[in-house]
KOLBA-268233 format. One line per 3 residues: their letters; for each residue x, y, z of C-alpha. Coordinates in Angstrom, 2 decimals, always signed. Example, Ala and Ser with C-alpha at 12.3 -4.5 7.8 and 13.67 -1.06 7.14 Angstrom:
2
AS) +12.30:-4.50:+7.80 ~ +13.67:-1.06:+7.14 .
END
This chain:
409
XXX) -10.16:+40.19:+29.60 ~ -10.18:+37.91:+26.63 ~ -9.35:+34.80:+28.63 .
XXX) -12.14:+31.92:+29.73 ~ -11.78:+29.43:+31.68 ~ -14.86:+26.85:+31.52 .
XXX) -16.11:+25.87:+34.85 ~ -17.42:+22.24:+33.80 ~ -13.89:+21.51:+32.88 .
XXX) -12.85:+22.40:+35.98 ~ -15.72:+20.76:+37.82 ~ -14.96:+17.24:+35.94 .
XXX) -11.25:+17.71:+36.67 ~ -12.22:+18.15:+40.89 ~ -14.56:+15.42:+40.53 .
XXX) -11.82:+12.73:+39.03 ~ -9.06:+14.17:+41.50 ~ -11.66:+13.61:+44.28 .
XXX) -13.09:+9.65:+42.69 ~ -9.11:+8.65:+42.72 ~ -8.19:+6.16:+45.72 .
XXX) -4.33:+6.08:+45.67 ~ -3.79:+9.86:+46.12 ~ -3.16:+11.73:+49.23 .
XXX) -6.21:+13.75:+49.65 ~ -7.00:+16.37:+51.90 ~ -9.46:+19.48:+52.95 .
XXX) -8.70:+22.76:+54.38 ~ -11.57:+24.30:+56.25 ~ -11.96:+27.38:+57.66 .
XXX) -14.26:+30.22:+58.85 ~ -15.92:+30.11:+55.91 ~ -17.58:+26.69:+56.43 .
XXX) -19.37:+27.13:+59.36 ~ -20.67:+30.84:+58.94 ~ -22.65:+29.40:+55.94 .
XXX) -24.75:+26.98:+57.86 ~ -27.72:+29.46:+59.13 ~ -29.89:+28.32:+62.19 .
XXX) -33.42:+30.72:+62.99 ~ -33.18:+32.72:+65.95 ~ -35.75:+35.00:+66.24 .
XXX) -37.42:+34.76:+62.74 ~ -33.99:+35.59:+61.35 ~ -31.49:+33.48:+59.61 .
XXX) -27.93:+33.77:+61.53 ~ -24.71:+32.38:+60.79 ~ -24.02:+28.79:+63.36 .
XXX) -20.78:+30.66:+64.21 ~ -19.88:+34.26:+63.34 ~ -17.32:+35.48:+61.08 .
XXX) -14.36:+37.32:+62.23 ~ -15.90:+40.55:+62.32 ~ -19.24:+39.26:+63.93 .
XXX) -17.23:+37.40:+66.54 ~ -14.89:+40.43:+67.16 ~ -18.05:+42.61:+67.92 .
XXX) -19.49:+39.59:+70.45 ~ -15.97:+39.78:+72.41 ~ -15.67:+43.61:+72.52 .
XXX) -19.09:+43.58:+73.81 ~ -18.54:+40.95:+76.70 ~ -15.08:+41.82:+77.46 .
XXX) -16.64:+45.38:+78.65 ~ -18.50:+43.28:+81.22 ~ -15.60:+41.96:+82.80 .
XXX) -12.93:+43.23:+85.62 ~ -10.88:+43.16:+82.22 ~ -12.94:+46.65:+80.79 .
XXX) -10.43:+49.40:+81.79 ~ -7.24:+46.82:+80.58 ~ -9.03:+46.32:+77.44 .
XXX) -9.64:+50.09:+76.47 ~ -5.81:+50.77:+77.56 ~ -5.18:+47.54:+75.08 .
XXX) -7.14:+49.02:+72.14 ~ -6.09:+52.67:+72.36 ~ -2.47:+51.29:+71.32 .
XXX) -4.24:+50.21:+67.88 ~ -5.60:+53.75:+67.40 ~ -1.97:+55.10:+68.68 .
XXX) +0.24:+52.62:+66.46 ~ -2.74:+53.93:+63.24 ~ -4.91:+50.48:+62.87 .
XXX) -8.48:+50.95:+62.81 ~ -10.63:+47.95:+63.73 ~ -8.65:+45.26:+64.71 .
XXX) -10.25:+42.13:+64.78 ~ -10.18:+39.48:+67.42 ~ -7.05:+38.13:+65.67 .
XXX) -5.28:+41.70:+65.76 ~ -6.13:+41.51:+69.63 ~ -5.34:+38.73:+70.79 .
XXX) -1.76:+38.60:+68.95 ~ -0.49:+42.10:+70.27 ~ -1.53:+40.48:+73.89 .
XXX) +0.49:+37.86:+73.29 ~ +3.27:+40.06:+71.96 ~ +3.36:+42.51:+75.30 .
XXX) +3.39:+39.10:+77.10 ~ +5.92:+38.01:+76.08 ~ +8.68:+40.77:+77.10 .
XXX) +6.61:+41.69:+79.69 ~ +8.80:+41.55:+82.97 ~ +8.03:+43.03:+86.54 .
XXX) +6.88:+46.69:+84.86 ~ +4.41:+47.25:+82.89 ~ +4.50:+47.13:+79.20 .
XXX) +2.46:+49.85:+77.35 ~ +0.82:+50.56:+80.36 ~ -0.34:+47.00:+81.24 .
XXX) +0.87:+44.70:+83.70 ~ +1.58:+40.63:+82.64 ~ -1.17:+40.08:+85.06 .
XXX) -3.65:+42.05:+83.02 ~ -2.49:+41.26:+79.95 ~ -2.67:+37.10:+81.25 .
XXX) -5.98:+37.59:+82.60 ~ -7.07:+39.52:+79.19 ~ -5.99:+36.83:+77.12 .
XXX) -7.84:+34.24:+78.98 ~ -11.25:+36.42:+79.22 ~ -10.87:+36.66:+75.19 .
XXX) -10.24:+33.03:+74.71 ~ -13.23:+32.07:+77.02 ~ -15.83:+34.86:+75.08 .
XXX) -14.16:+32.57:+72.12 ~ -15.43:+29.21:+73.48 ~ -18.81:+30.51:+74.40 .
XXX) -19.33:+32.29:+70.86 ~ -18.04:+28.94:+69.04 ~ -19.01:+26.30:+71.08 .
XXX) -22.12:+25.00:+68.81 ~ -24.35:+21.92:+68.08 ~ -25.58:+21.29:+64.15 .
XXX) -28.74:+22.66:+63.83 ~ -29.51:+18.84:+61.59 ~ -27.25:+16.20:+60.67 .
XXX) -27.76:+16.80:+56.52 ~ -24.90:+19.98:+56.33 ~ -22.35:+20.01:+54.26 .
XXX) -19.46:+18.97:+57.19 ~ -21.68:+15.66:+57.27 ~ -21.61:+14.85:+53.45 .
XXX) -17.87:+15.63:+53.53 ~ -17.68:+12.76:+56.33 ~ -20.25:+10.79:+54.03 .
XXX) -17.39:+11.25:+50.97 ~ -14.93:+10.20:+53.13 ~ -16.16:+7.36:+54.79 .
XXX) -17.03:+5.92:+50.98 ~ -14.10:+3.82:+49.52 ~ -11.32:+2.55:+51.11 .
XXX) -8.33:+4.35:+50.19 ~ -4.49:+4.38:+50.08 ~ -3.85:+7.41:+52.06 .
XXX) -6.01:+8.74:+54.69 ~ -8.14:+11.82:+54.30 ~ -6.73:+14.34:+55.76 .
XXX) -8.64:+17.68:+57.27 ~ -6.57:+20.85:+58.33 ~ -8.83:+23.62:+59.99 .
XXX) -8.30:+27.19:+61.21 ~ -11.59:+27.03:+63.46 ~ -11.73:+26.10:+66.86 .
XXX) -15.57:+24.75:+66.66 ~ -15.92:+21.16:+67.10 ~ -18.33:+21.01:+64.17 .
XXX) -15.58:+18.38:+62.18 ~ -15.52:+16.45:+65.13 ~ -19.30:+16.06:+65.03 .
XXX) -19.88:+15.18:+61.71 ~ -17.30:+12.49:+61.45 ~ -18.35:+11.09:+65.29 .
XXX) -21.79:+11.20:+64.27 ~ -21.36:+8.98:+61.22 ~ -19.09:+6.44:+63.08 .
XXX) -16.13:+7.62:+61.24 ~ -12.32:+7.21:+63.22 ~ -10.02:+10.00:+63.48 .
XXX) -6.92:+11.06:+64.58 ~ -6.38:+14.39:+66.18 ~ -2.82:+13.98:+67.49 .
XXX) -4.28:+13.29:+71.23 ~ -4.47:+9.97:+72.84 ~ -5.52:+8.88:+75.83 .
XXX) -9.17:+8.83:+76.98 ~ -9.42:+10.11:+81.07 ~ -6.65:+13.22:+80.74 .
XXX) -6.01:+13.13:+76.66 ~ -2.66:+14.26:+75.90 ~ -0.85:+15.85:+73.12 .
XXX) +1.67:+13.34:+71.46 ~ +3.81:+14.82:+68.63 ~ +5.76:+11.70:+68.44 .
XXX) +2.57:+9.68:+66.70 ~ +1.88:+12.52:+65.02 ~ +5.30:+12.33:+63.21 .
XXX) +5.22:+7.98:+62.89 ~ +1.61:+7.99:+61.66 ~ +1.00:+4.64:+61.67 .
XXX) -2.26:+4.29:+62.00 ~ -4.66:+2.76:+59.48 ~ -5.52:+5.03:+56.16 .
XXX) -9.11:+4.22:+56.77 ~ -8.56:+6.70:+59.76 ~ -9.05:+10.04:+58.57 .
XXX) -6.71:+12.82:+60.56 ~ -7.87:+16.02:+61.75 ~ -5.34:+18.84:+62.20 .
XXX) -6.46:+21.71:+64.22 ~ -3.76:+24.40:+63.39 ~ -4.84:+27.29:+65.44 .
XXX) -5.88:+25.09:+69.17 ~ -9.74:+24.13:+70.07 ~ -12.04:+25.04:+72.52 .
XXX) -11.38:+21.90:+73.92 ~ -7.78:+22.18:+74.01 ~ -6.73:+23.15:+78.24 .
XXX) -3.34:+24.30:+78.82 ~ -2.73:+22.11:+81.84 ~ +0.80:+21.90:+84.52 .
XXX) +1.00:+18.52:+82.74 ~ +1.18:+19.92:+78.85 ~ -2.08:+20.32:+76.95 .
XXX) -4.98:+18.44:+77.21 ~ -8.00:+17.57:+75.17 ~ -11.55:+17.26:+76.31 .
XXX) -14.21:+18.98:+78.96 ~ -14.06:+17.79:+82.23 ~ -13.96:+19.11:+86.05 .
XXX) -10.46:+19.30:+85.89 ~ -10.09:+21.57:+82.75 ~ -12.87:+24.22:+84.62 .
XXX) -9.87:+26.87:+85.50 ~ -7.43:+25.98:+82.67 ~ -6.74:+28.44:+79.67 .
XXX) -8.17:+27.42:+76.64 ~ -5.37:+27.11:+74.16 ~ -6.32:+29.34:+71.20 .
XXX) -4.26:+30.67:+68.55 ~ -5.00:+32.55:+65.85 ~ -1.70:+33.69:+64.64 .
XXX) +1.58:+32.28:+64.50 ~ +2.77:+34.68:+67.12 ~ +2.88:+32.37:+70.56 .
XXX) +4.59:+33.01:+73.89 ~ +5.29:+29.93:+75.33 ~ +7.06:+27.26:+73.75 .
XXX) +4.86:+24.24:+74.94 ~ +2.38:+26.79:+73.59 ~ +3.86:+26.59:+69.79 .
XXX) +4.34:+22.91:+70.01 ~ +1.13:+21.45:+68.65 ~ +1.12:+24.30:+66.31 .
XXX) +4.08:+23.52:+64.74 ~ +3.58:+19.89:+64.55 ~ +0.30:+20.76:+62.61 .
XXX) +1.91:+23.12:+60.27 ~ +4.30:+20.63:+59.61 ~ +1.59:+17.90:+59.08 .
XXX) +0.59:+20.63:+55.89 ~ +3.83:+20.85:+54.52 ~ +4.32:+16.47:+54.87 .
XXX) +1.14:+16.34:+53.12 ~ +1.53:+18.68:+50.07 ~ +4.96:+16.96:+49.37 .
XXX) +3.26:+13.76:+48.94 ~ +3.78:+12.69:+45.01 ~ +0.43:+13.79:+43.25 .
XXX) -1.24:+15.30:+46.76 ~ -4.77:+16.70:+46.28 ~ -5.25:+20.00:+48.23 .
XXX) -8.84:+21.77:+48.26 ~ -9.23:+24.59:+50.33 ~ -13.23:+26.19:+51.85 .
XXX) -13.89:+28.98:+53.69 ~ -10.21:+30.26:+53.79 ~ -9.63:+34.26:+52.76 .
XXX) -5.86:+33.87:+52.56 ~ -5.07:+36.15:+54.87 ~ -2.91:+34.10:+56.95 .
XXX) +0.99:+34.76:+55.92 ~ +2.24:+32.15:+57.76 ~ +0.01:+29.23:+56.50 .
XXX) +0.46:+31.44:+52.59 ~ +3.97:+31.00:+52.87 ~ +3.95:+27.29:+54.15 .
XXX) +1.48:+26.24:+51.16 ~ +3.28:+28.57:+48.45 ~ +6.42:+27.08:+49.57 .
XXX) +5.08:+23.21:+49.41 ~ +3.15:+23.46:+45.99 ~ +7.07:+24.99:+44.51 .
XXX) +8.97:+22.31:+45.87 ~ +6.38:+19.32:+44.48 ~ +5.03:+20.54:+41.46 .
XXX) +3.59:+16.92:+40.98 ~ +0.94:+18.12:+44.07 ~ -2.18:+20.65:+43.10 .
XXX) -4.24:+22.96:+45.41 ~ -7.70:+24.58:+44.69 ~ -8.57:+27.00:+46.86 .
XXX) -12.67:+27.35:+46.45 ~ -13.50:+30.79:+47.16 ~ -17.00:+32.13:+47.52 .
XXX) -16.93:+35.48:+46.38 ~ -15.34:+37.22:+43.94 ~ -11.84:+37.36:+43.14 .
XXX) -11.11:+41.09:+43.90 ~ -12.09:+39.50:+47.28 ~ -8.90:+38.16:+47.93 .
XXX) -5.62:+40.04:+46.88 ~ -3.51:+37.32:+48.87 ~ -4.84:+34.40:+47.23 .
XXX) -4.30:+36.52:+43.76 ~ -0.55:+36.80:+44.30 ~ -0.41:+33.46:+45.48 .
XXX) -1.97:+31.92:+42.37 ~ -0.10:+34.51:+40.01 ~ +3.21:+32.75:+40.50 .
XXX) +2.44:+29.46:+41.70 ~ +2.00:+27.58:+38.78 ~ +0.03:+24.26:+40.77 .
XXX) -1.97:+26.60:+42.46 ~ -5.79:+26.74:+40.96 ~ -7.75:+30.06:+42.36 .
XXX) -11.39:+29.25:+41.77 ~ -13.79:+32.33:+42.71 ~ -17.43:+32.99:+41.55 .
XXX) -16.52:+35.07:+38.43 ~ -13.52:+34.54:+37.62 ~ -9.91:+31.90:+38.04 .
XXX) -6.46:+32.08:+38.19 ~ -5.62:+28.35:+36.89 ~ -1.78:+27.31:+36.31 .
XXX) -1.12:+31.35:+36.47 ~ -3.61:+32.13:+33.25 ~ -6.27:+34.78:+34.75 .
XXX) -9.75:+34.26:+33.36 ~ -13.15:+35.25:+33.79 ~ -15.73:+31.94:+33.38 .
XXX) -17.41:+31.20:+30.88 ~ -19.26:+28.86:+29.01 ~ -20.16:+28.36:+25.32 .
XXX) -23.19:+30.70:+24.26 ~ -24.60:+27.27:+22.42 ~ -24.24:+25.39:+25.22 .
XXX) -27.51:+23.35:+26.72 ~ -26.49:+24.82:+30.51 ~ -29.08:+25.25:+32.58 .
XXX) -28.86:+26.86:+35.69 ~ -27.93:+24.37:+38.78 ~ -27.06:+26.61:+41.39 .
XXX) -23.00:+25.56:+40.94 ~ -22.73:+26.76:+38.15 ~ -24.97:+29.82:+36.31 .
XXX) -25.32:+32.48:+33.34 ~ -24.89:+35.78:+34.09 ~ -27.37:+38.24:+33.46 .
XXX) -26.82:+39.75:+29.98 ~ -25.66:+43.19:+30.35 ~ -24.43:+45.76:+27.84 .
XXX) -20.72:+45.74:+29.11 ~ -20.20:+41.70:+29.27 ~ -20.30:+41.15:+25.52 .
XXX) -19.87:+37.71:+24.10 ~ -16.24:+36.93:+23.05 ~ -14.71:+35.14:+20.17 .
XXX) -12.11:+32.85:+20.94 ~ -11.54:+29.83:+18.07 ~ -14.03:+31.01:+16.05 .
XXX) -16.70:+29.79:+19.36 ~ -18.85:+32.76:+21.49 ~ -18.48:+32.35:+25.08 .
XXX) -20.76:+34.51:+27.42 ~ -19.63:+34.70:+31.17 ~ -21.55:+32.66:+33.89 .
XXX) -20.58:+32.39:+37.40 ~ -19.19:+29.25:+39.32 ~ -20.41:+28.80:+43.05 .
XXX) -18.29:+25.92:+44.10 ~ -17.05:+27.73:+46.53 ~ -20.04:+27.95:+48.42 .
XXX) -19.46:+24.98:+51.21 ~ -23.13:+23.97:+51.03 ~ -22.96:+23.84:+47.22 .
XXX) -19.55:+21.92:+47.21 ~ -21.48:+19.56:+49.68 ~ -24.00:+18.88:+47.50 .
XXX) -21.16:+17.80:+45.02 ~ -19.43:+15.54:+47.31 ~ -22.79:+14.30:+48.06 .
XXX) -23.26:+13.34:+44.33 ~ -19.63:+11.72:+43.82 ~ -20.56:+9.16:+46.05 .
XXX) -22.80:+7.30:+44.09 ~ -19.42:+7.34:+41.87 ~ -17.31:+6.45:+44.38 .
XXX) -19.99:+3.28:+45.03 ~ -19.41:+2.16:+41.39 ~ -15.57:+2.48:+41.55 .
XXX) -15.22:+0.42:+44.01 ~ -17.96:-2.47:+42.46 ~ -15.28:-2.17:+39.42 .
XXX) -12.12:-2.40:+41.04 ~ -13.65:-5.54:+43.52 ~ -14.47:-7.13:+39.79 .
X) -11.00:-6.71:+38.70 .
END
């Protein structure tokens, strides 16, 4: 590959997108962000909250446990019938919803809507245990992103769209004082209201927080869905979503008013999109944001990836013909459709900082030529939510002086 794209370039281009105060600017988090806070357990380092395949495991485990067990092997014998090995809790909890829905008075695949009910609400409650978490500190990276955001007033609210159903956002931004809107109001019984949702009136100094996939403090309740834990909400299912794929229409409804919320944003002249923690592997939310960055080509996404690129074969298409769409991995970018590896100039004073590093010298990444300059490769970690915390962390000192200049004005 003869093509380099130079991460400090990049990283000064995120850096003035992110210092601007008249631009709609908004985050994407998901799992991602907070299976890279560790807390000790046992003299080992573990994850806050698992990743898919750790939290898959957990529920498996648990839901053997239950009055559920002999359902649940019936259940995942139809994913070694219909040929898919190890479905995740995703996989599971979609095809429930699936038989659910045509499920009548017989049984559907060998399950009754009963068991298949009572399935889905075991699953969602293993969920809510395995996710339900406290910060470990108050210095991670969810609390410098509040920190960023709570810096200069701005034009348009901050906006944060999530895939997780941890209240970890919710922490951070409570914890520092910051308001939000979550599309609830109401403090006693908190309701869902789509209608302010769609006005958003409130001020920009609000940031919003858009939980596309439910929360495990979201209670499907005879009076629509409710926010917050109280005695009321002790028997109520848990509304959880992790696909598209819904059965009931008041279900869907704060789902599609989020989704929408995504596409609103992105086709905001000159909107900022930065996505952490997000594999791409969501073809619902792919086609929504593929389908927003080609109708405004004035808005830009990066998705921040931490691993390599071969990592993620959605995000690669994605970027390939999406010309506003800016794939940052560790070794290599995608960047207005031009594939590149990184790399920096082999005379350049770059030290190693942890965002951005050489990497080791071996005999098949030889230096290459381009404009009569050697680059050598060197790998960009920005995708790494701690590390990109650390950068928001530094911007605000920026931020601080921006404003100082434009109060002198």
């Amino acid at each position: 590959m003869s093509q380099f794209h130079e991460p400090t370039k990049q990283l000064n281009f995120i850096r003035q997108c992110l210092l601007q105060d008249k631009i709609p600017i908004g985050f994407f988090l998901s799992a991602g962000c907070p299976y890279s806070i560790k807390v000790r357990v046992d003299g080992q380092e573990l994850p806050l909250i698992p990743d898919i395949n750790g939290l898959t495991e957990k529920i498996q485990k648990e839901m053997g446990k239950t009055e559920c067990n002999n359902a649940f092997q019936i259940l995942y014998h139809h994913f070694e019938t219909d040929g898919i090995s190890n479905p995740n809790v995703e996989d599971i909890l979609s095809h429930i919803r699936s038989l659910i829905k045509v499920a009548g008075n017989e049984k559907v695949r060998g399950l009754s809507r009963e068991e298949l009910e009572l399935m889905d609400k075991k699953i969602c409650e293993q969920i809510v245990i395995a996710v339900k978490r406290d910060f470990p500190k108050k210095d991670t990276p969810y609390h410098k992103l509040s920190s960023w955001i709570n810096a200069i007033p701005r034009k348009y609210p901050v906006e944060i769209f999530t895939t997780n159903y941890d209240l970890l956002t919710e922490q951070a931004l409570e914890s520092l004082t910051i308001p939000y809107f979550d599309g609830f109001v109401g403090s006693n019984y908190s309701f869902f209201d789509g209608f302010a949702i769609e006005e958003d009136t409130l001020p920009p100094r609000w940031a919003r927080l858009w939980k596309l996939h439910g929360s495990v403090n979201w209670f499907m309740s005879p009076q629509g869905i409710t926010r917050g834990f109280h005695p009321d909400t002790t028997d109520l299912c848990h509304v959880i979503y992790p696909s598209h794929l819904k059965y009931d229409e008041s279900r869907t409804m704060p789902y599609l008013a989020m989704i929408d919320r995504l596409r609103k944003f992105l086709k905001q002249p000159n909107a900022v999109l930065l996505t952490c923690g997000y594999s791409f592997r969501d073809e619902h939310i792919n086609a929504n944001l593929s389908d927003s960055l080609k109708s405004n080509p004035t808005a830009i996404l990066f998705a921040l990836l931490y691993g390599e690129i071969t990592n993620y074969p959605s995000a690669i298409e994605l970027a390939r013909n999406t010309s506003n769409f800016n794939l940052i991995s560790k070794n290599e970018a995608i960047i207005g459709t031009k594939e590149g590896i990184w790399g920096e100039r082999k005379d350049s004073s770059l030290e190693n900082t942890g965002i951005i590093e050489w990497v080791p010298e071996k005999s098949d990444t030889p230096l290459i030529q381009i404009e009569d300059k050697n680059y050598k490769p060197v790998y960009f970690n920005i995708g790494d939510f701690p590390k990109f915390g650390d950068q928001l962390q530094e911007m605000i000192g920026s931020t601080t002086i921006l404003e100082r200049e434009q109060n002198a004005q």
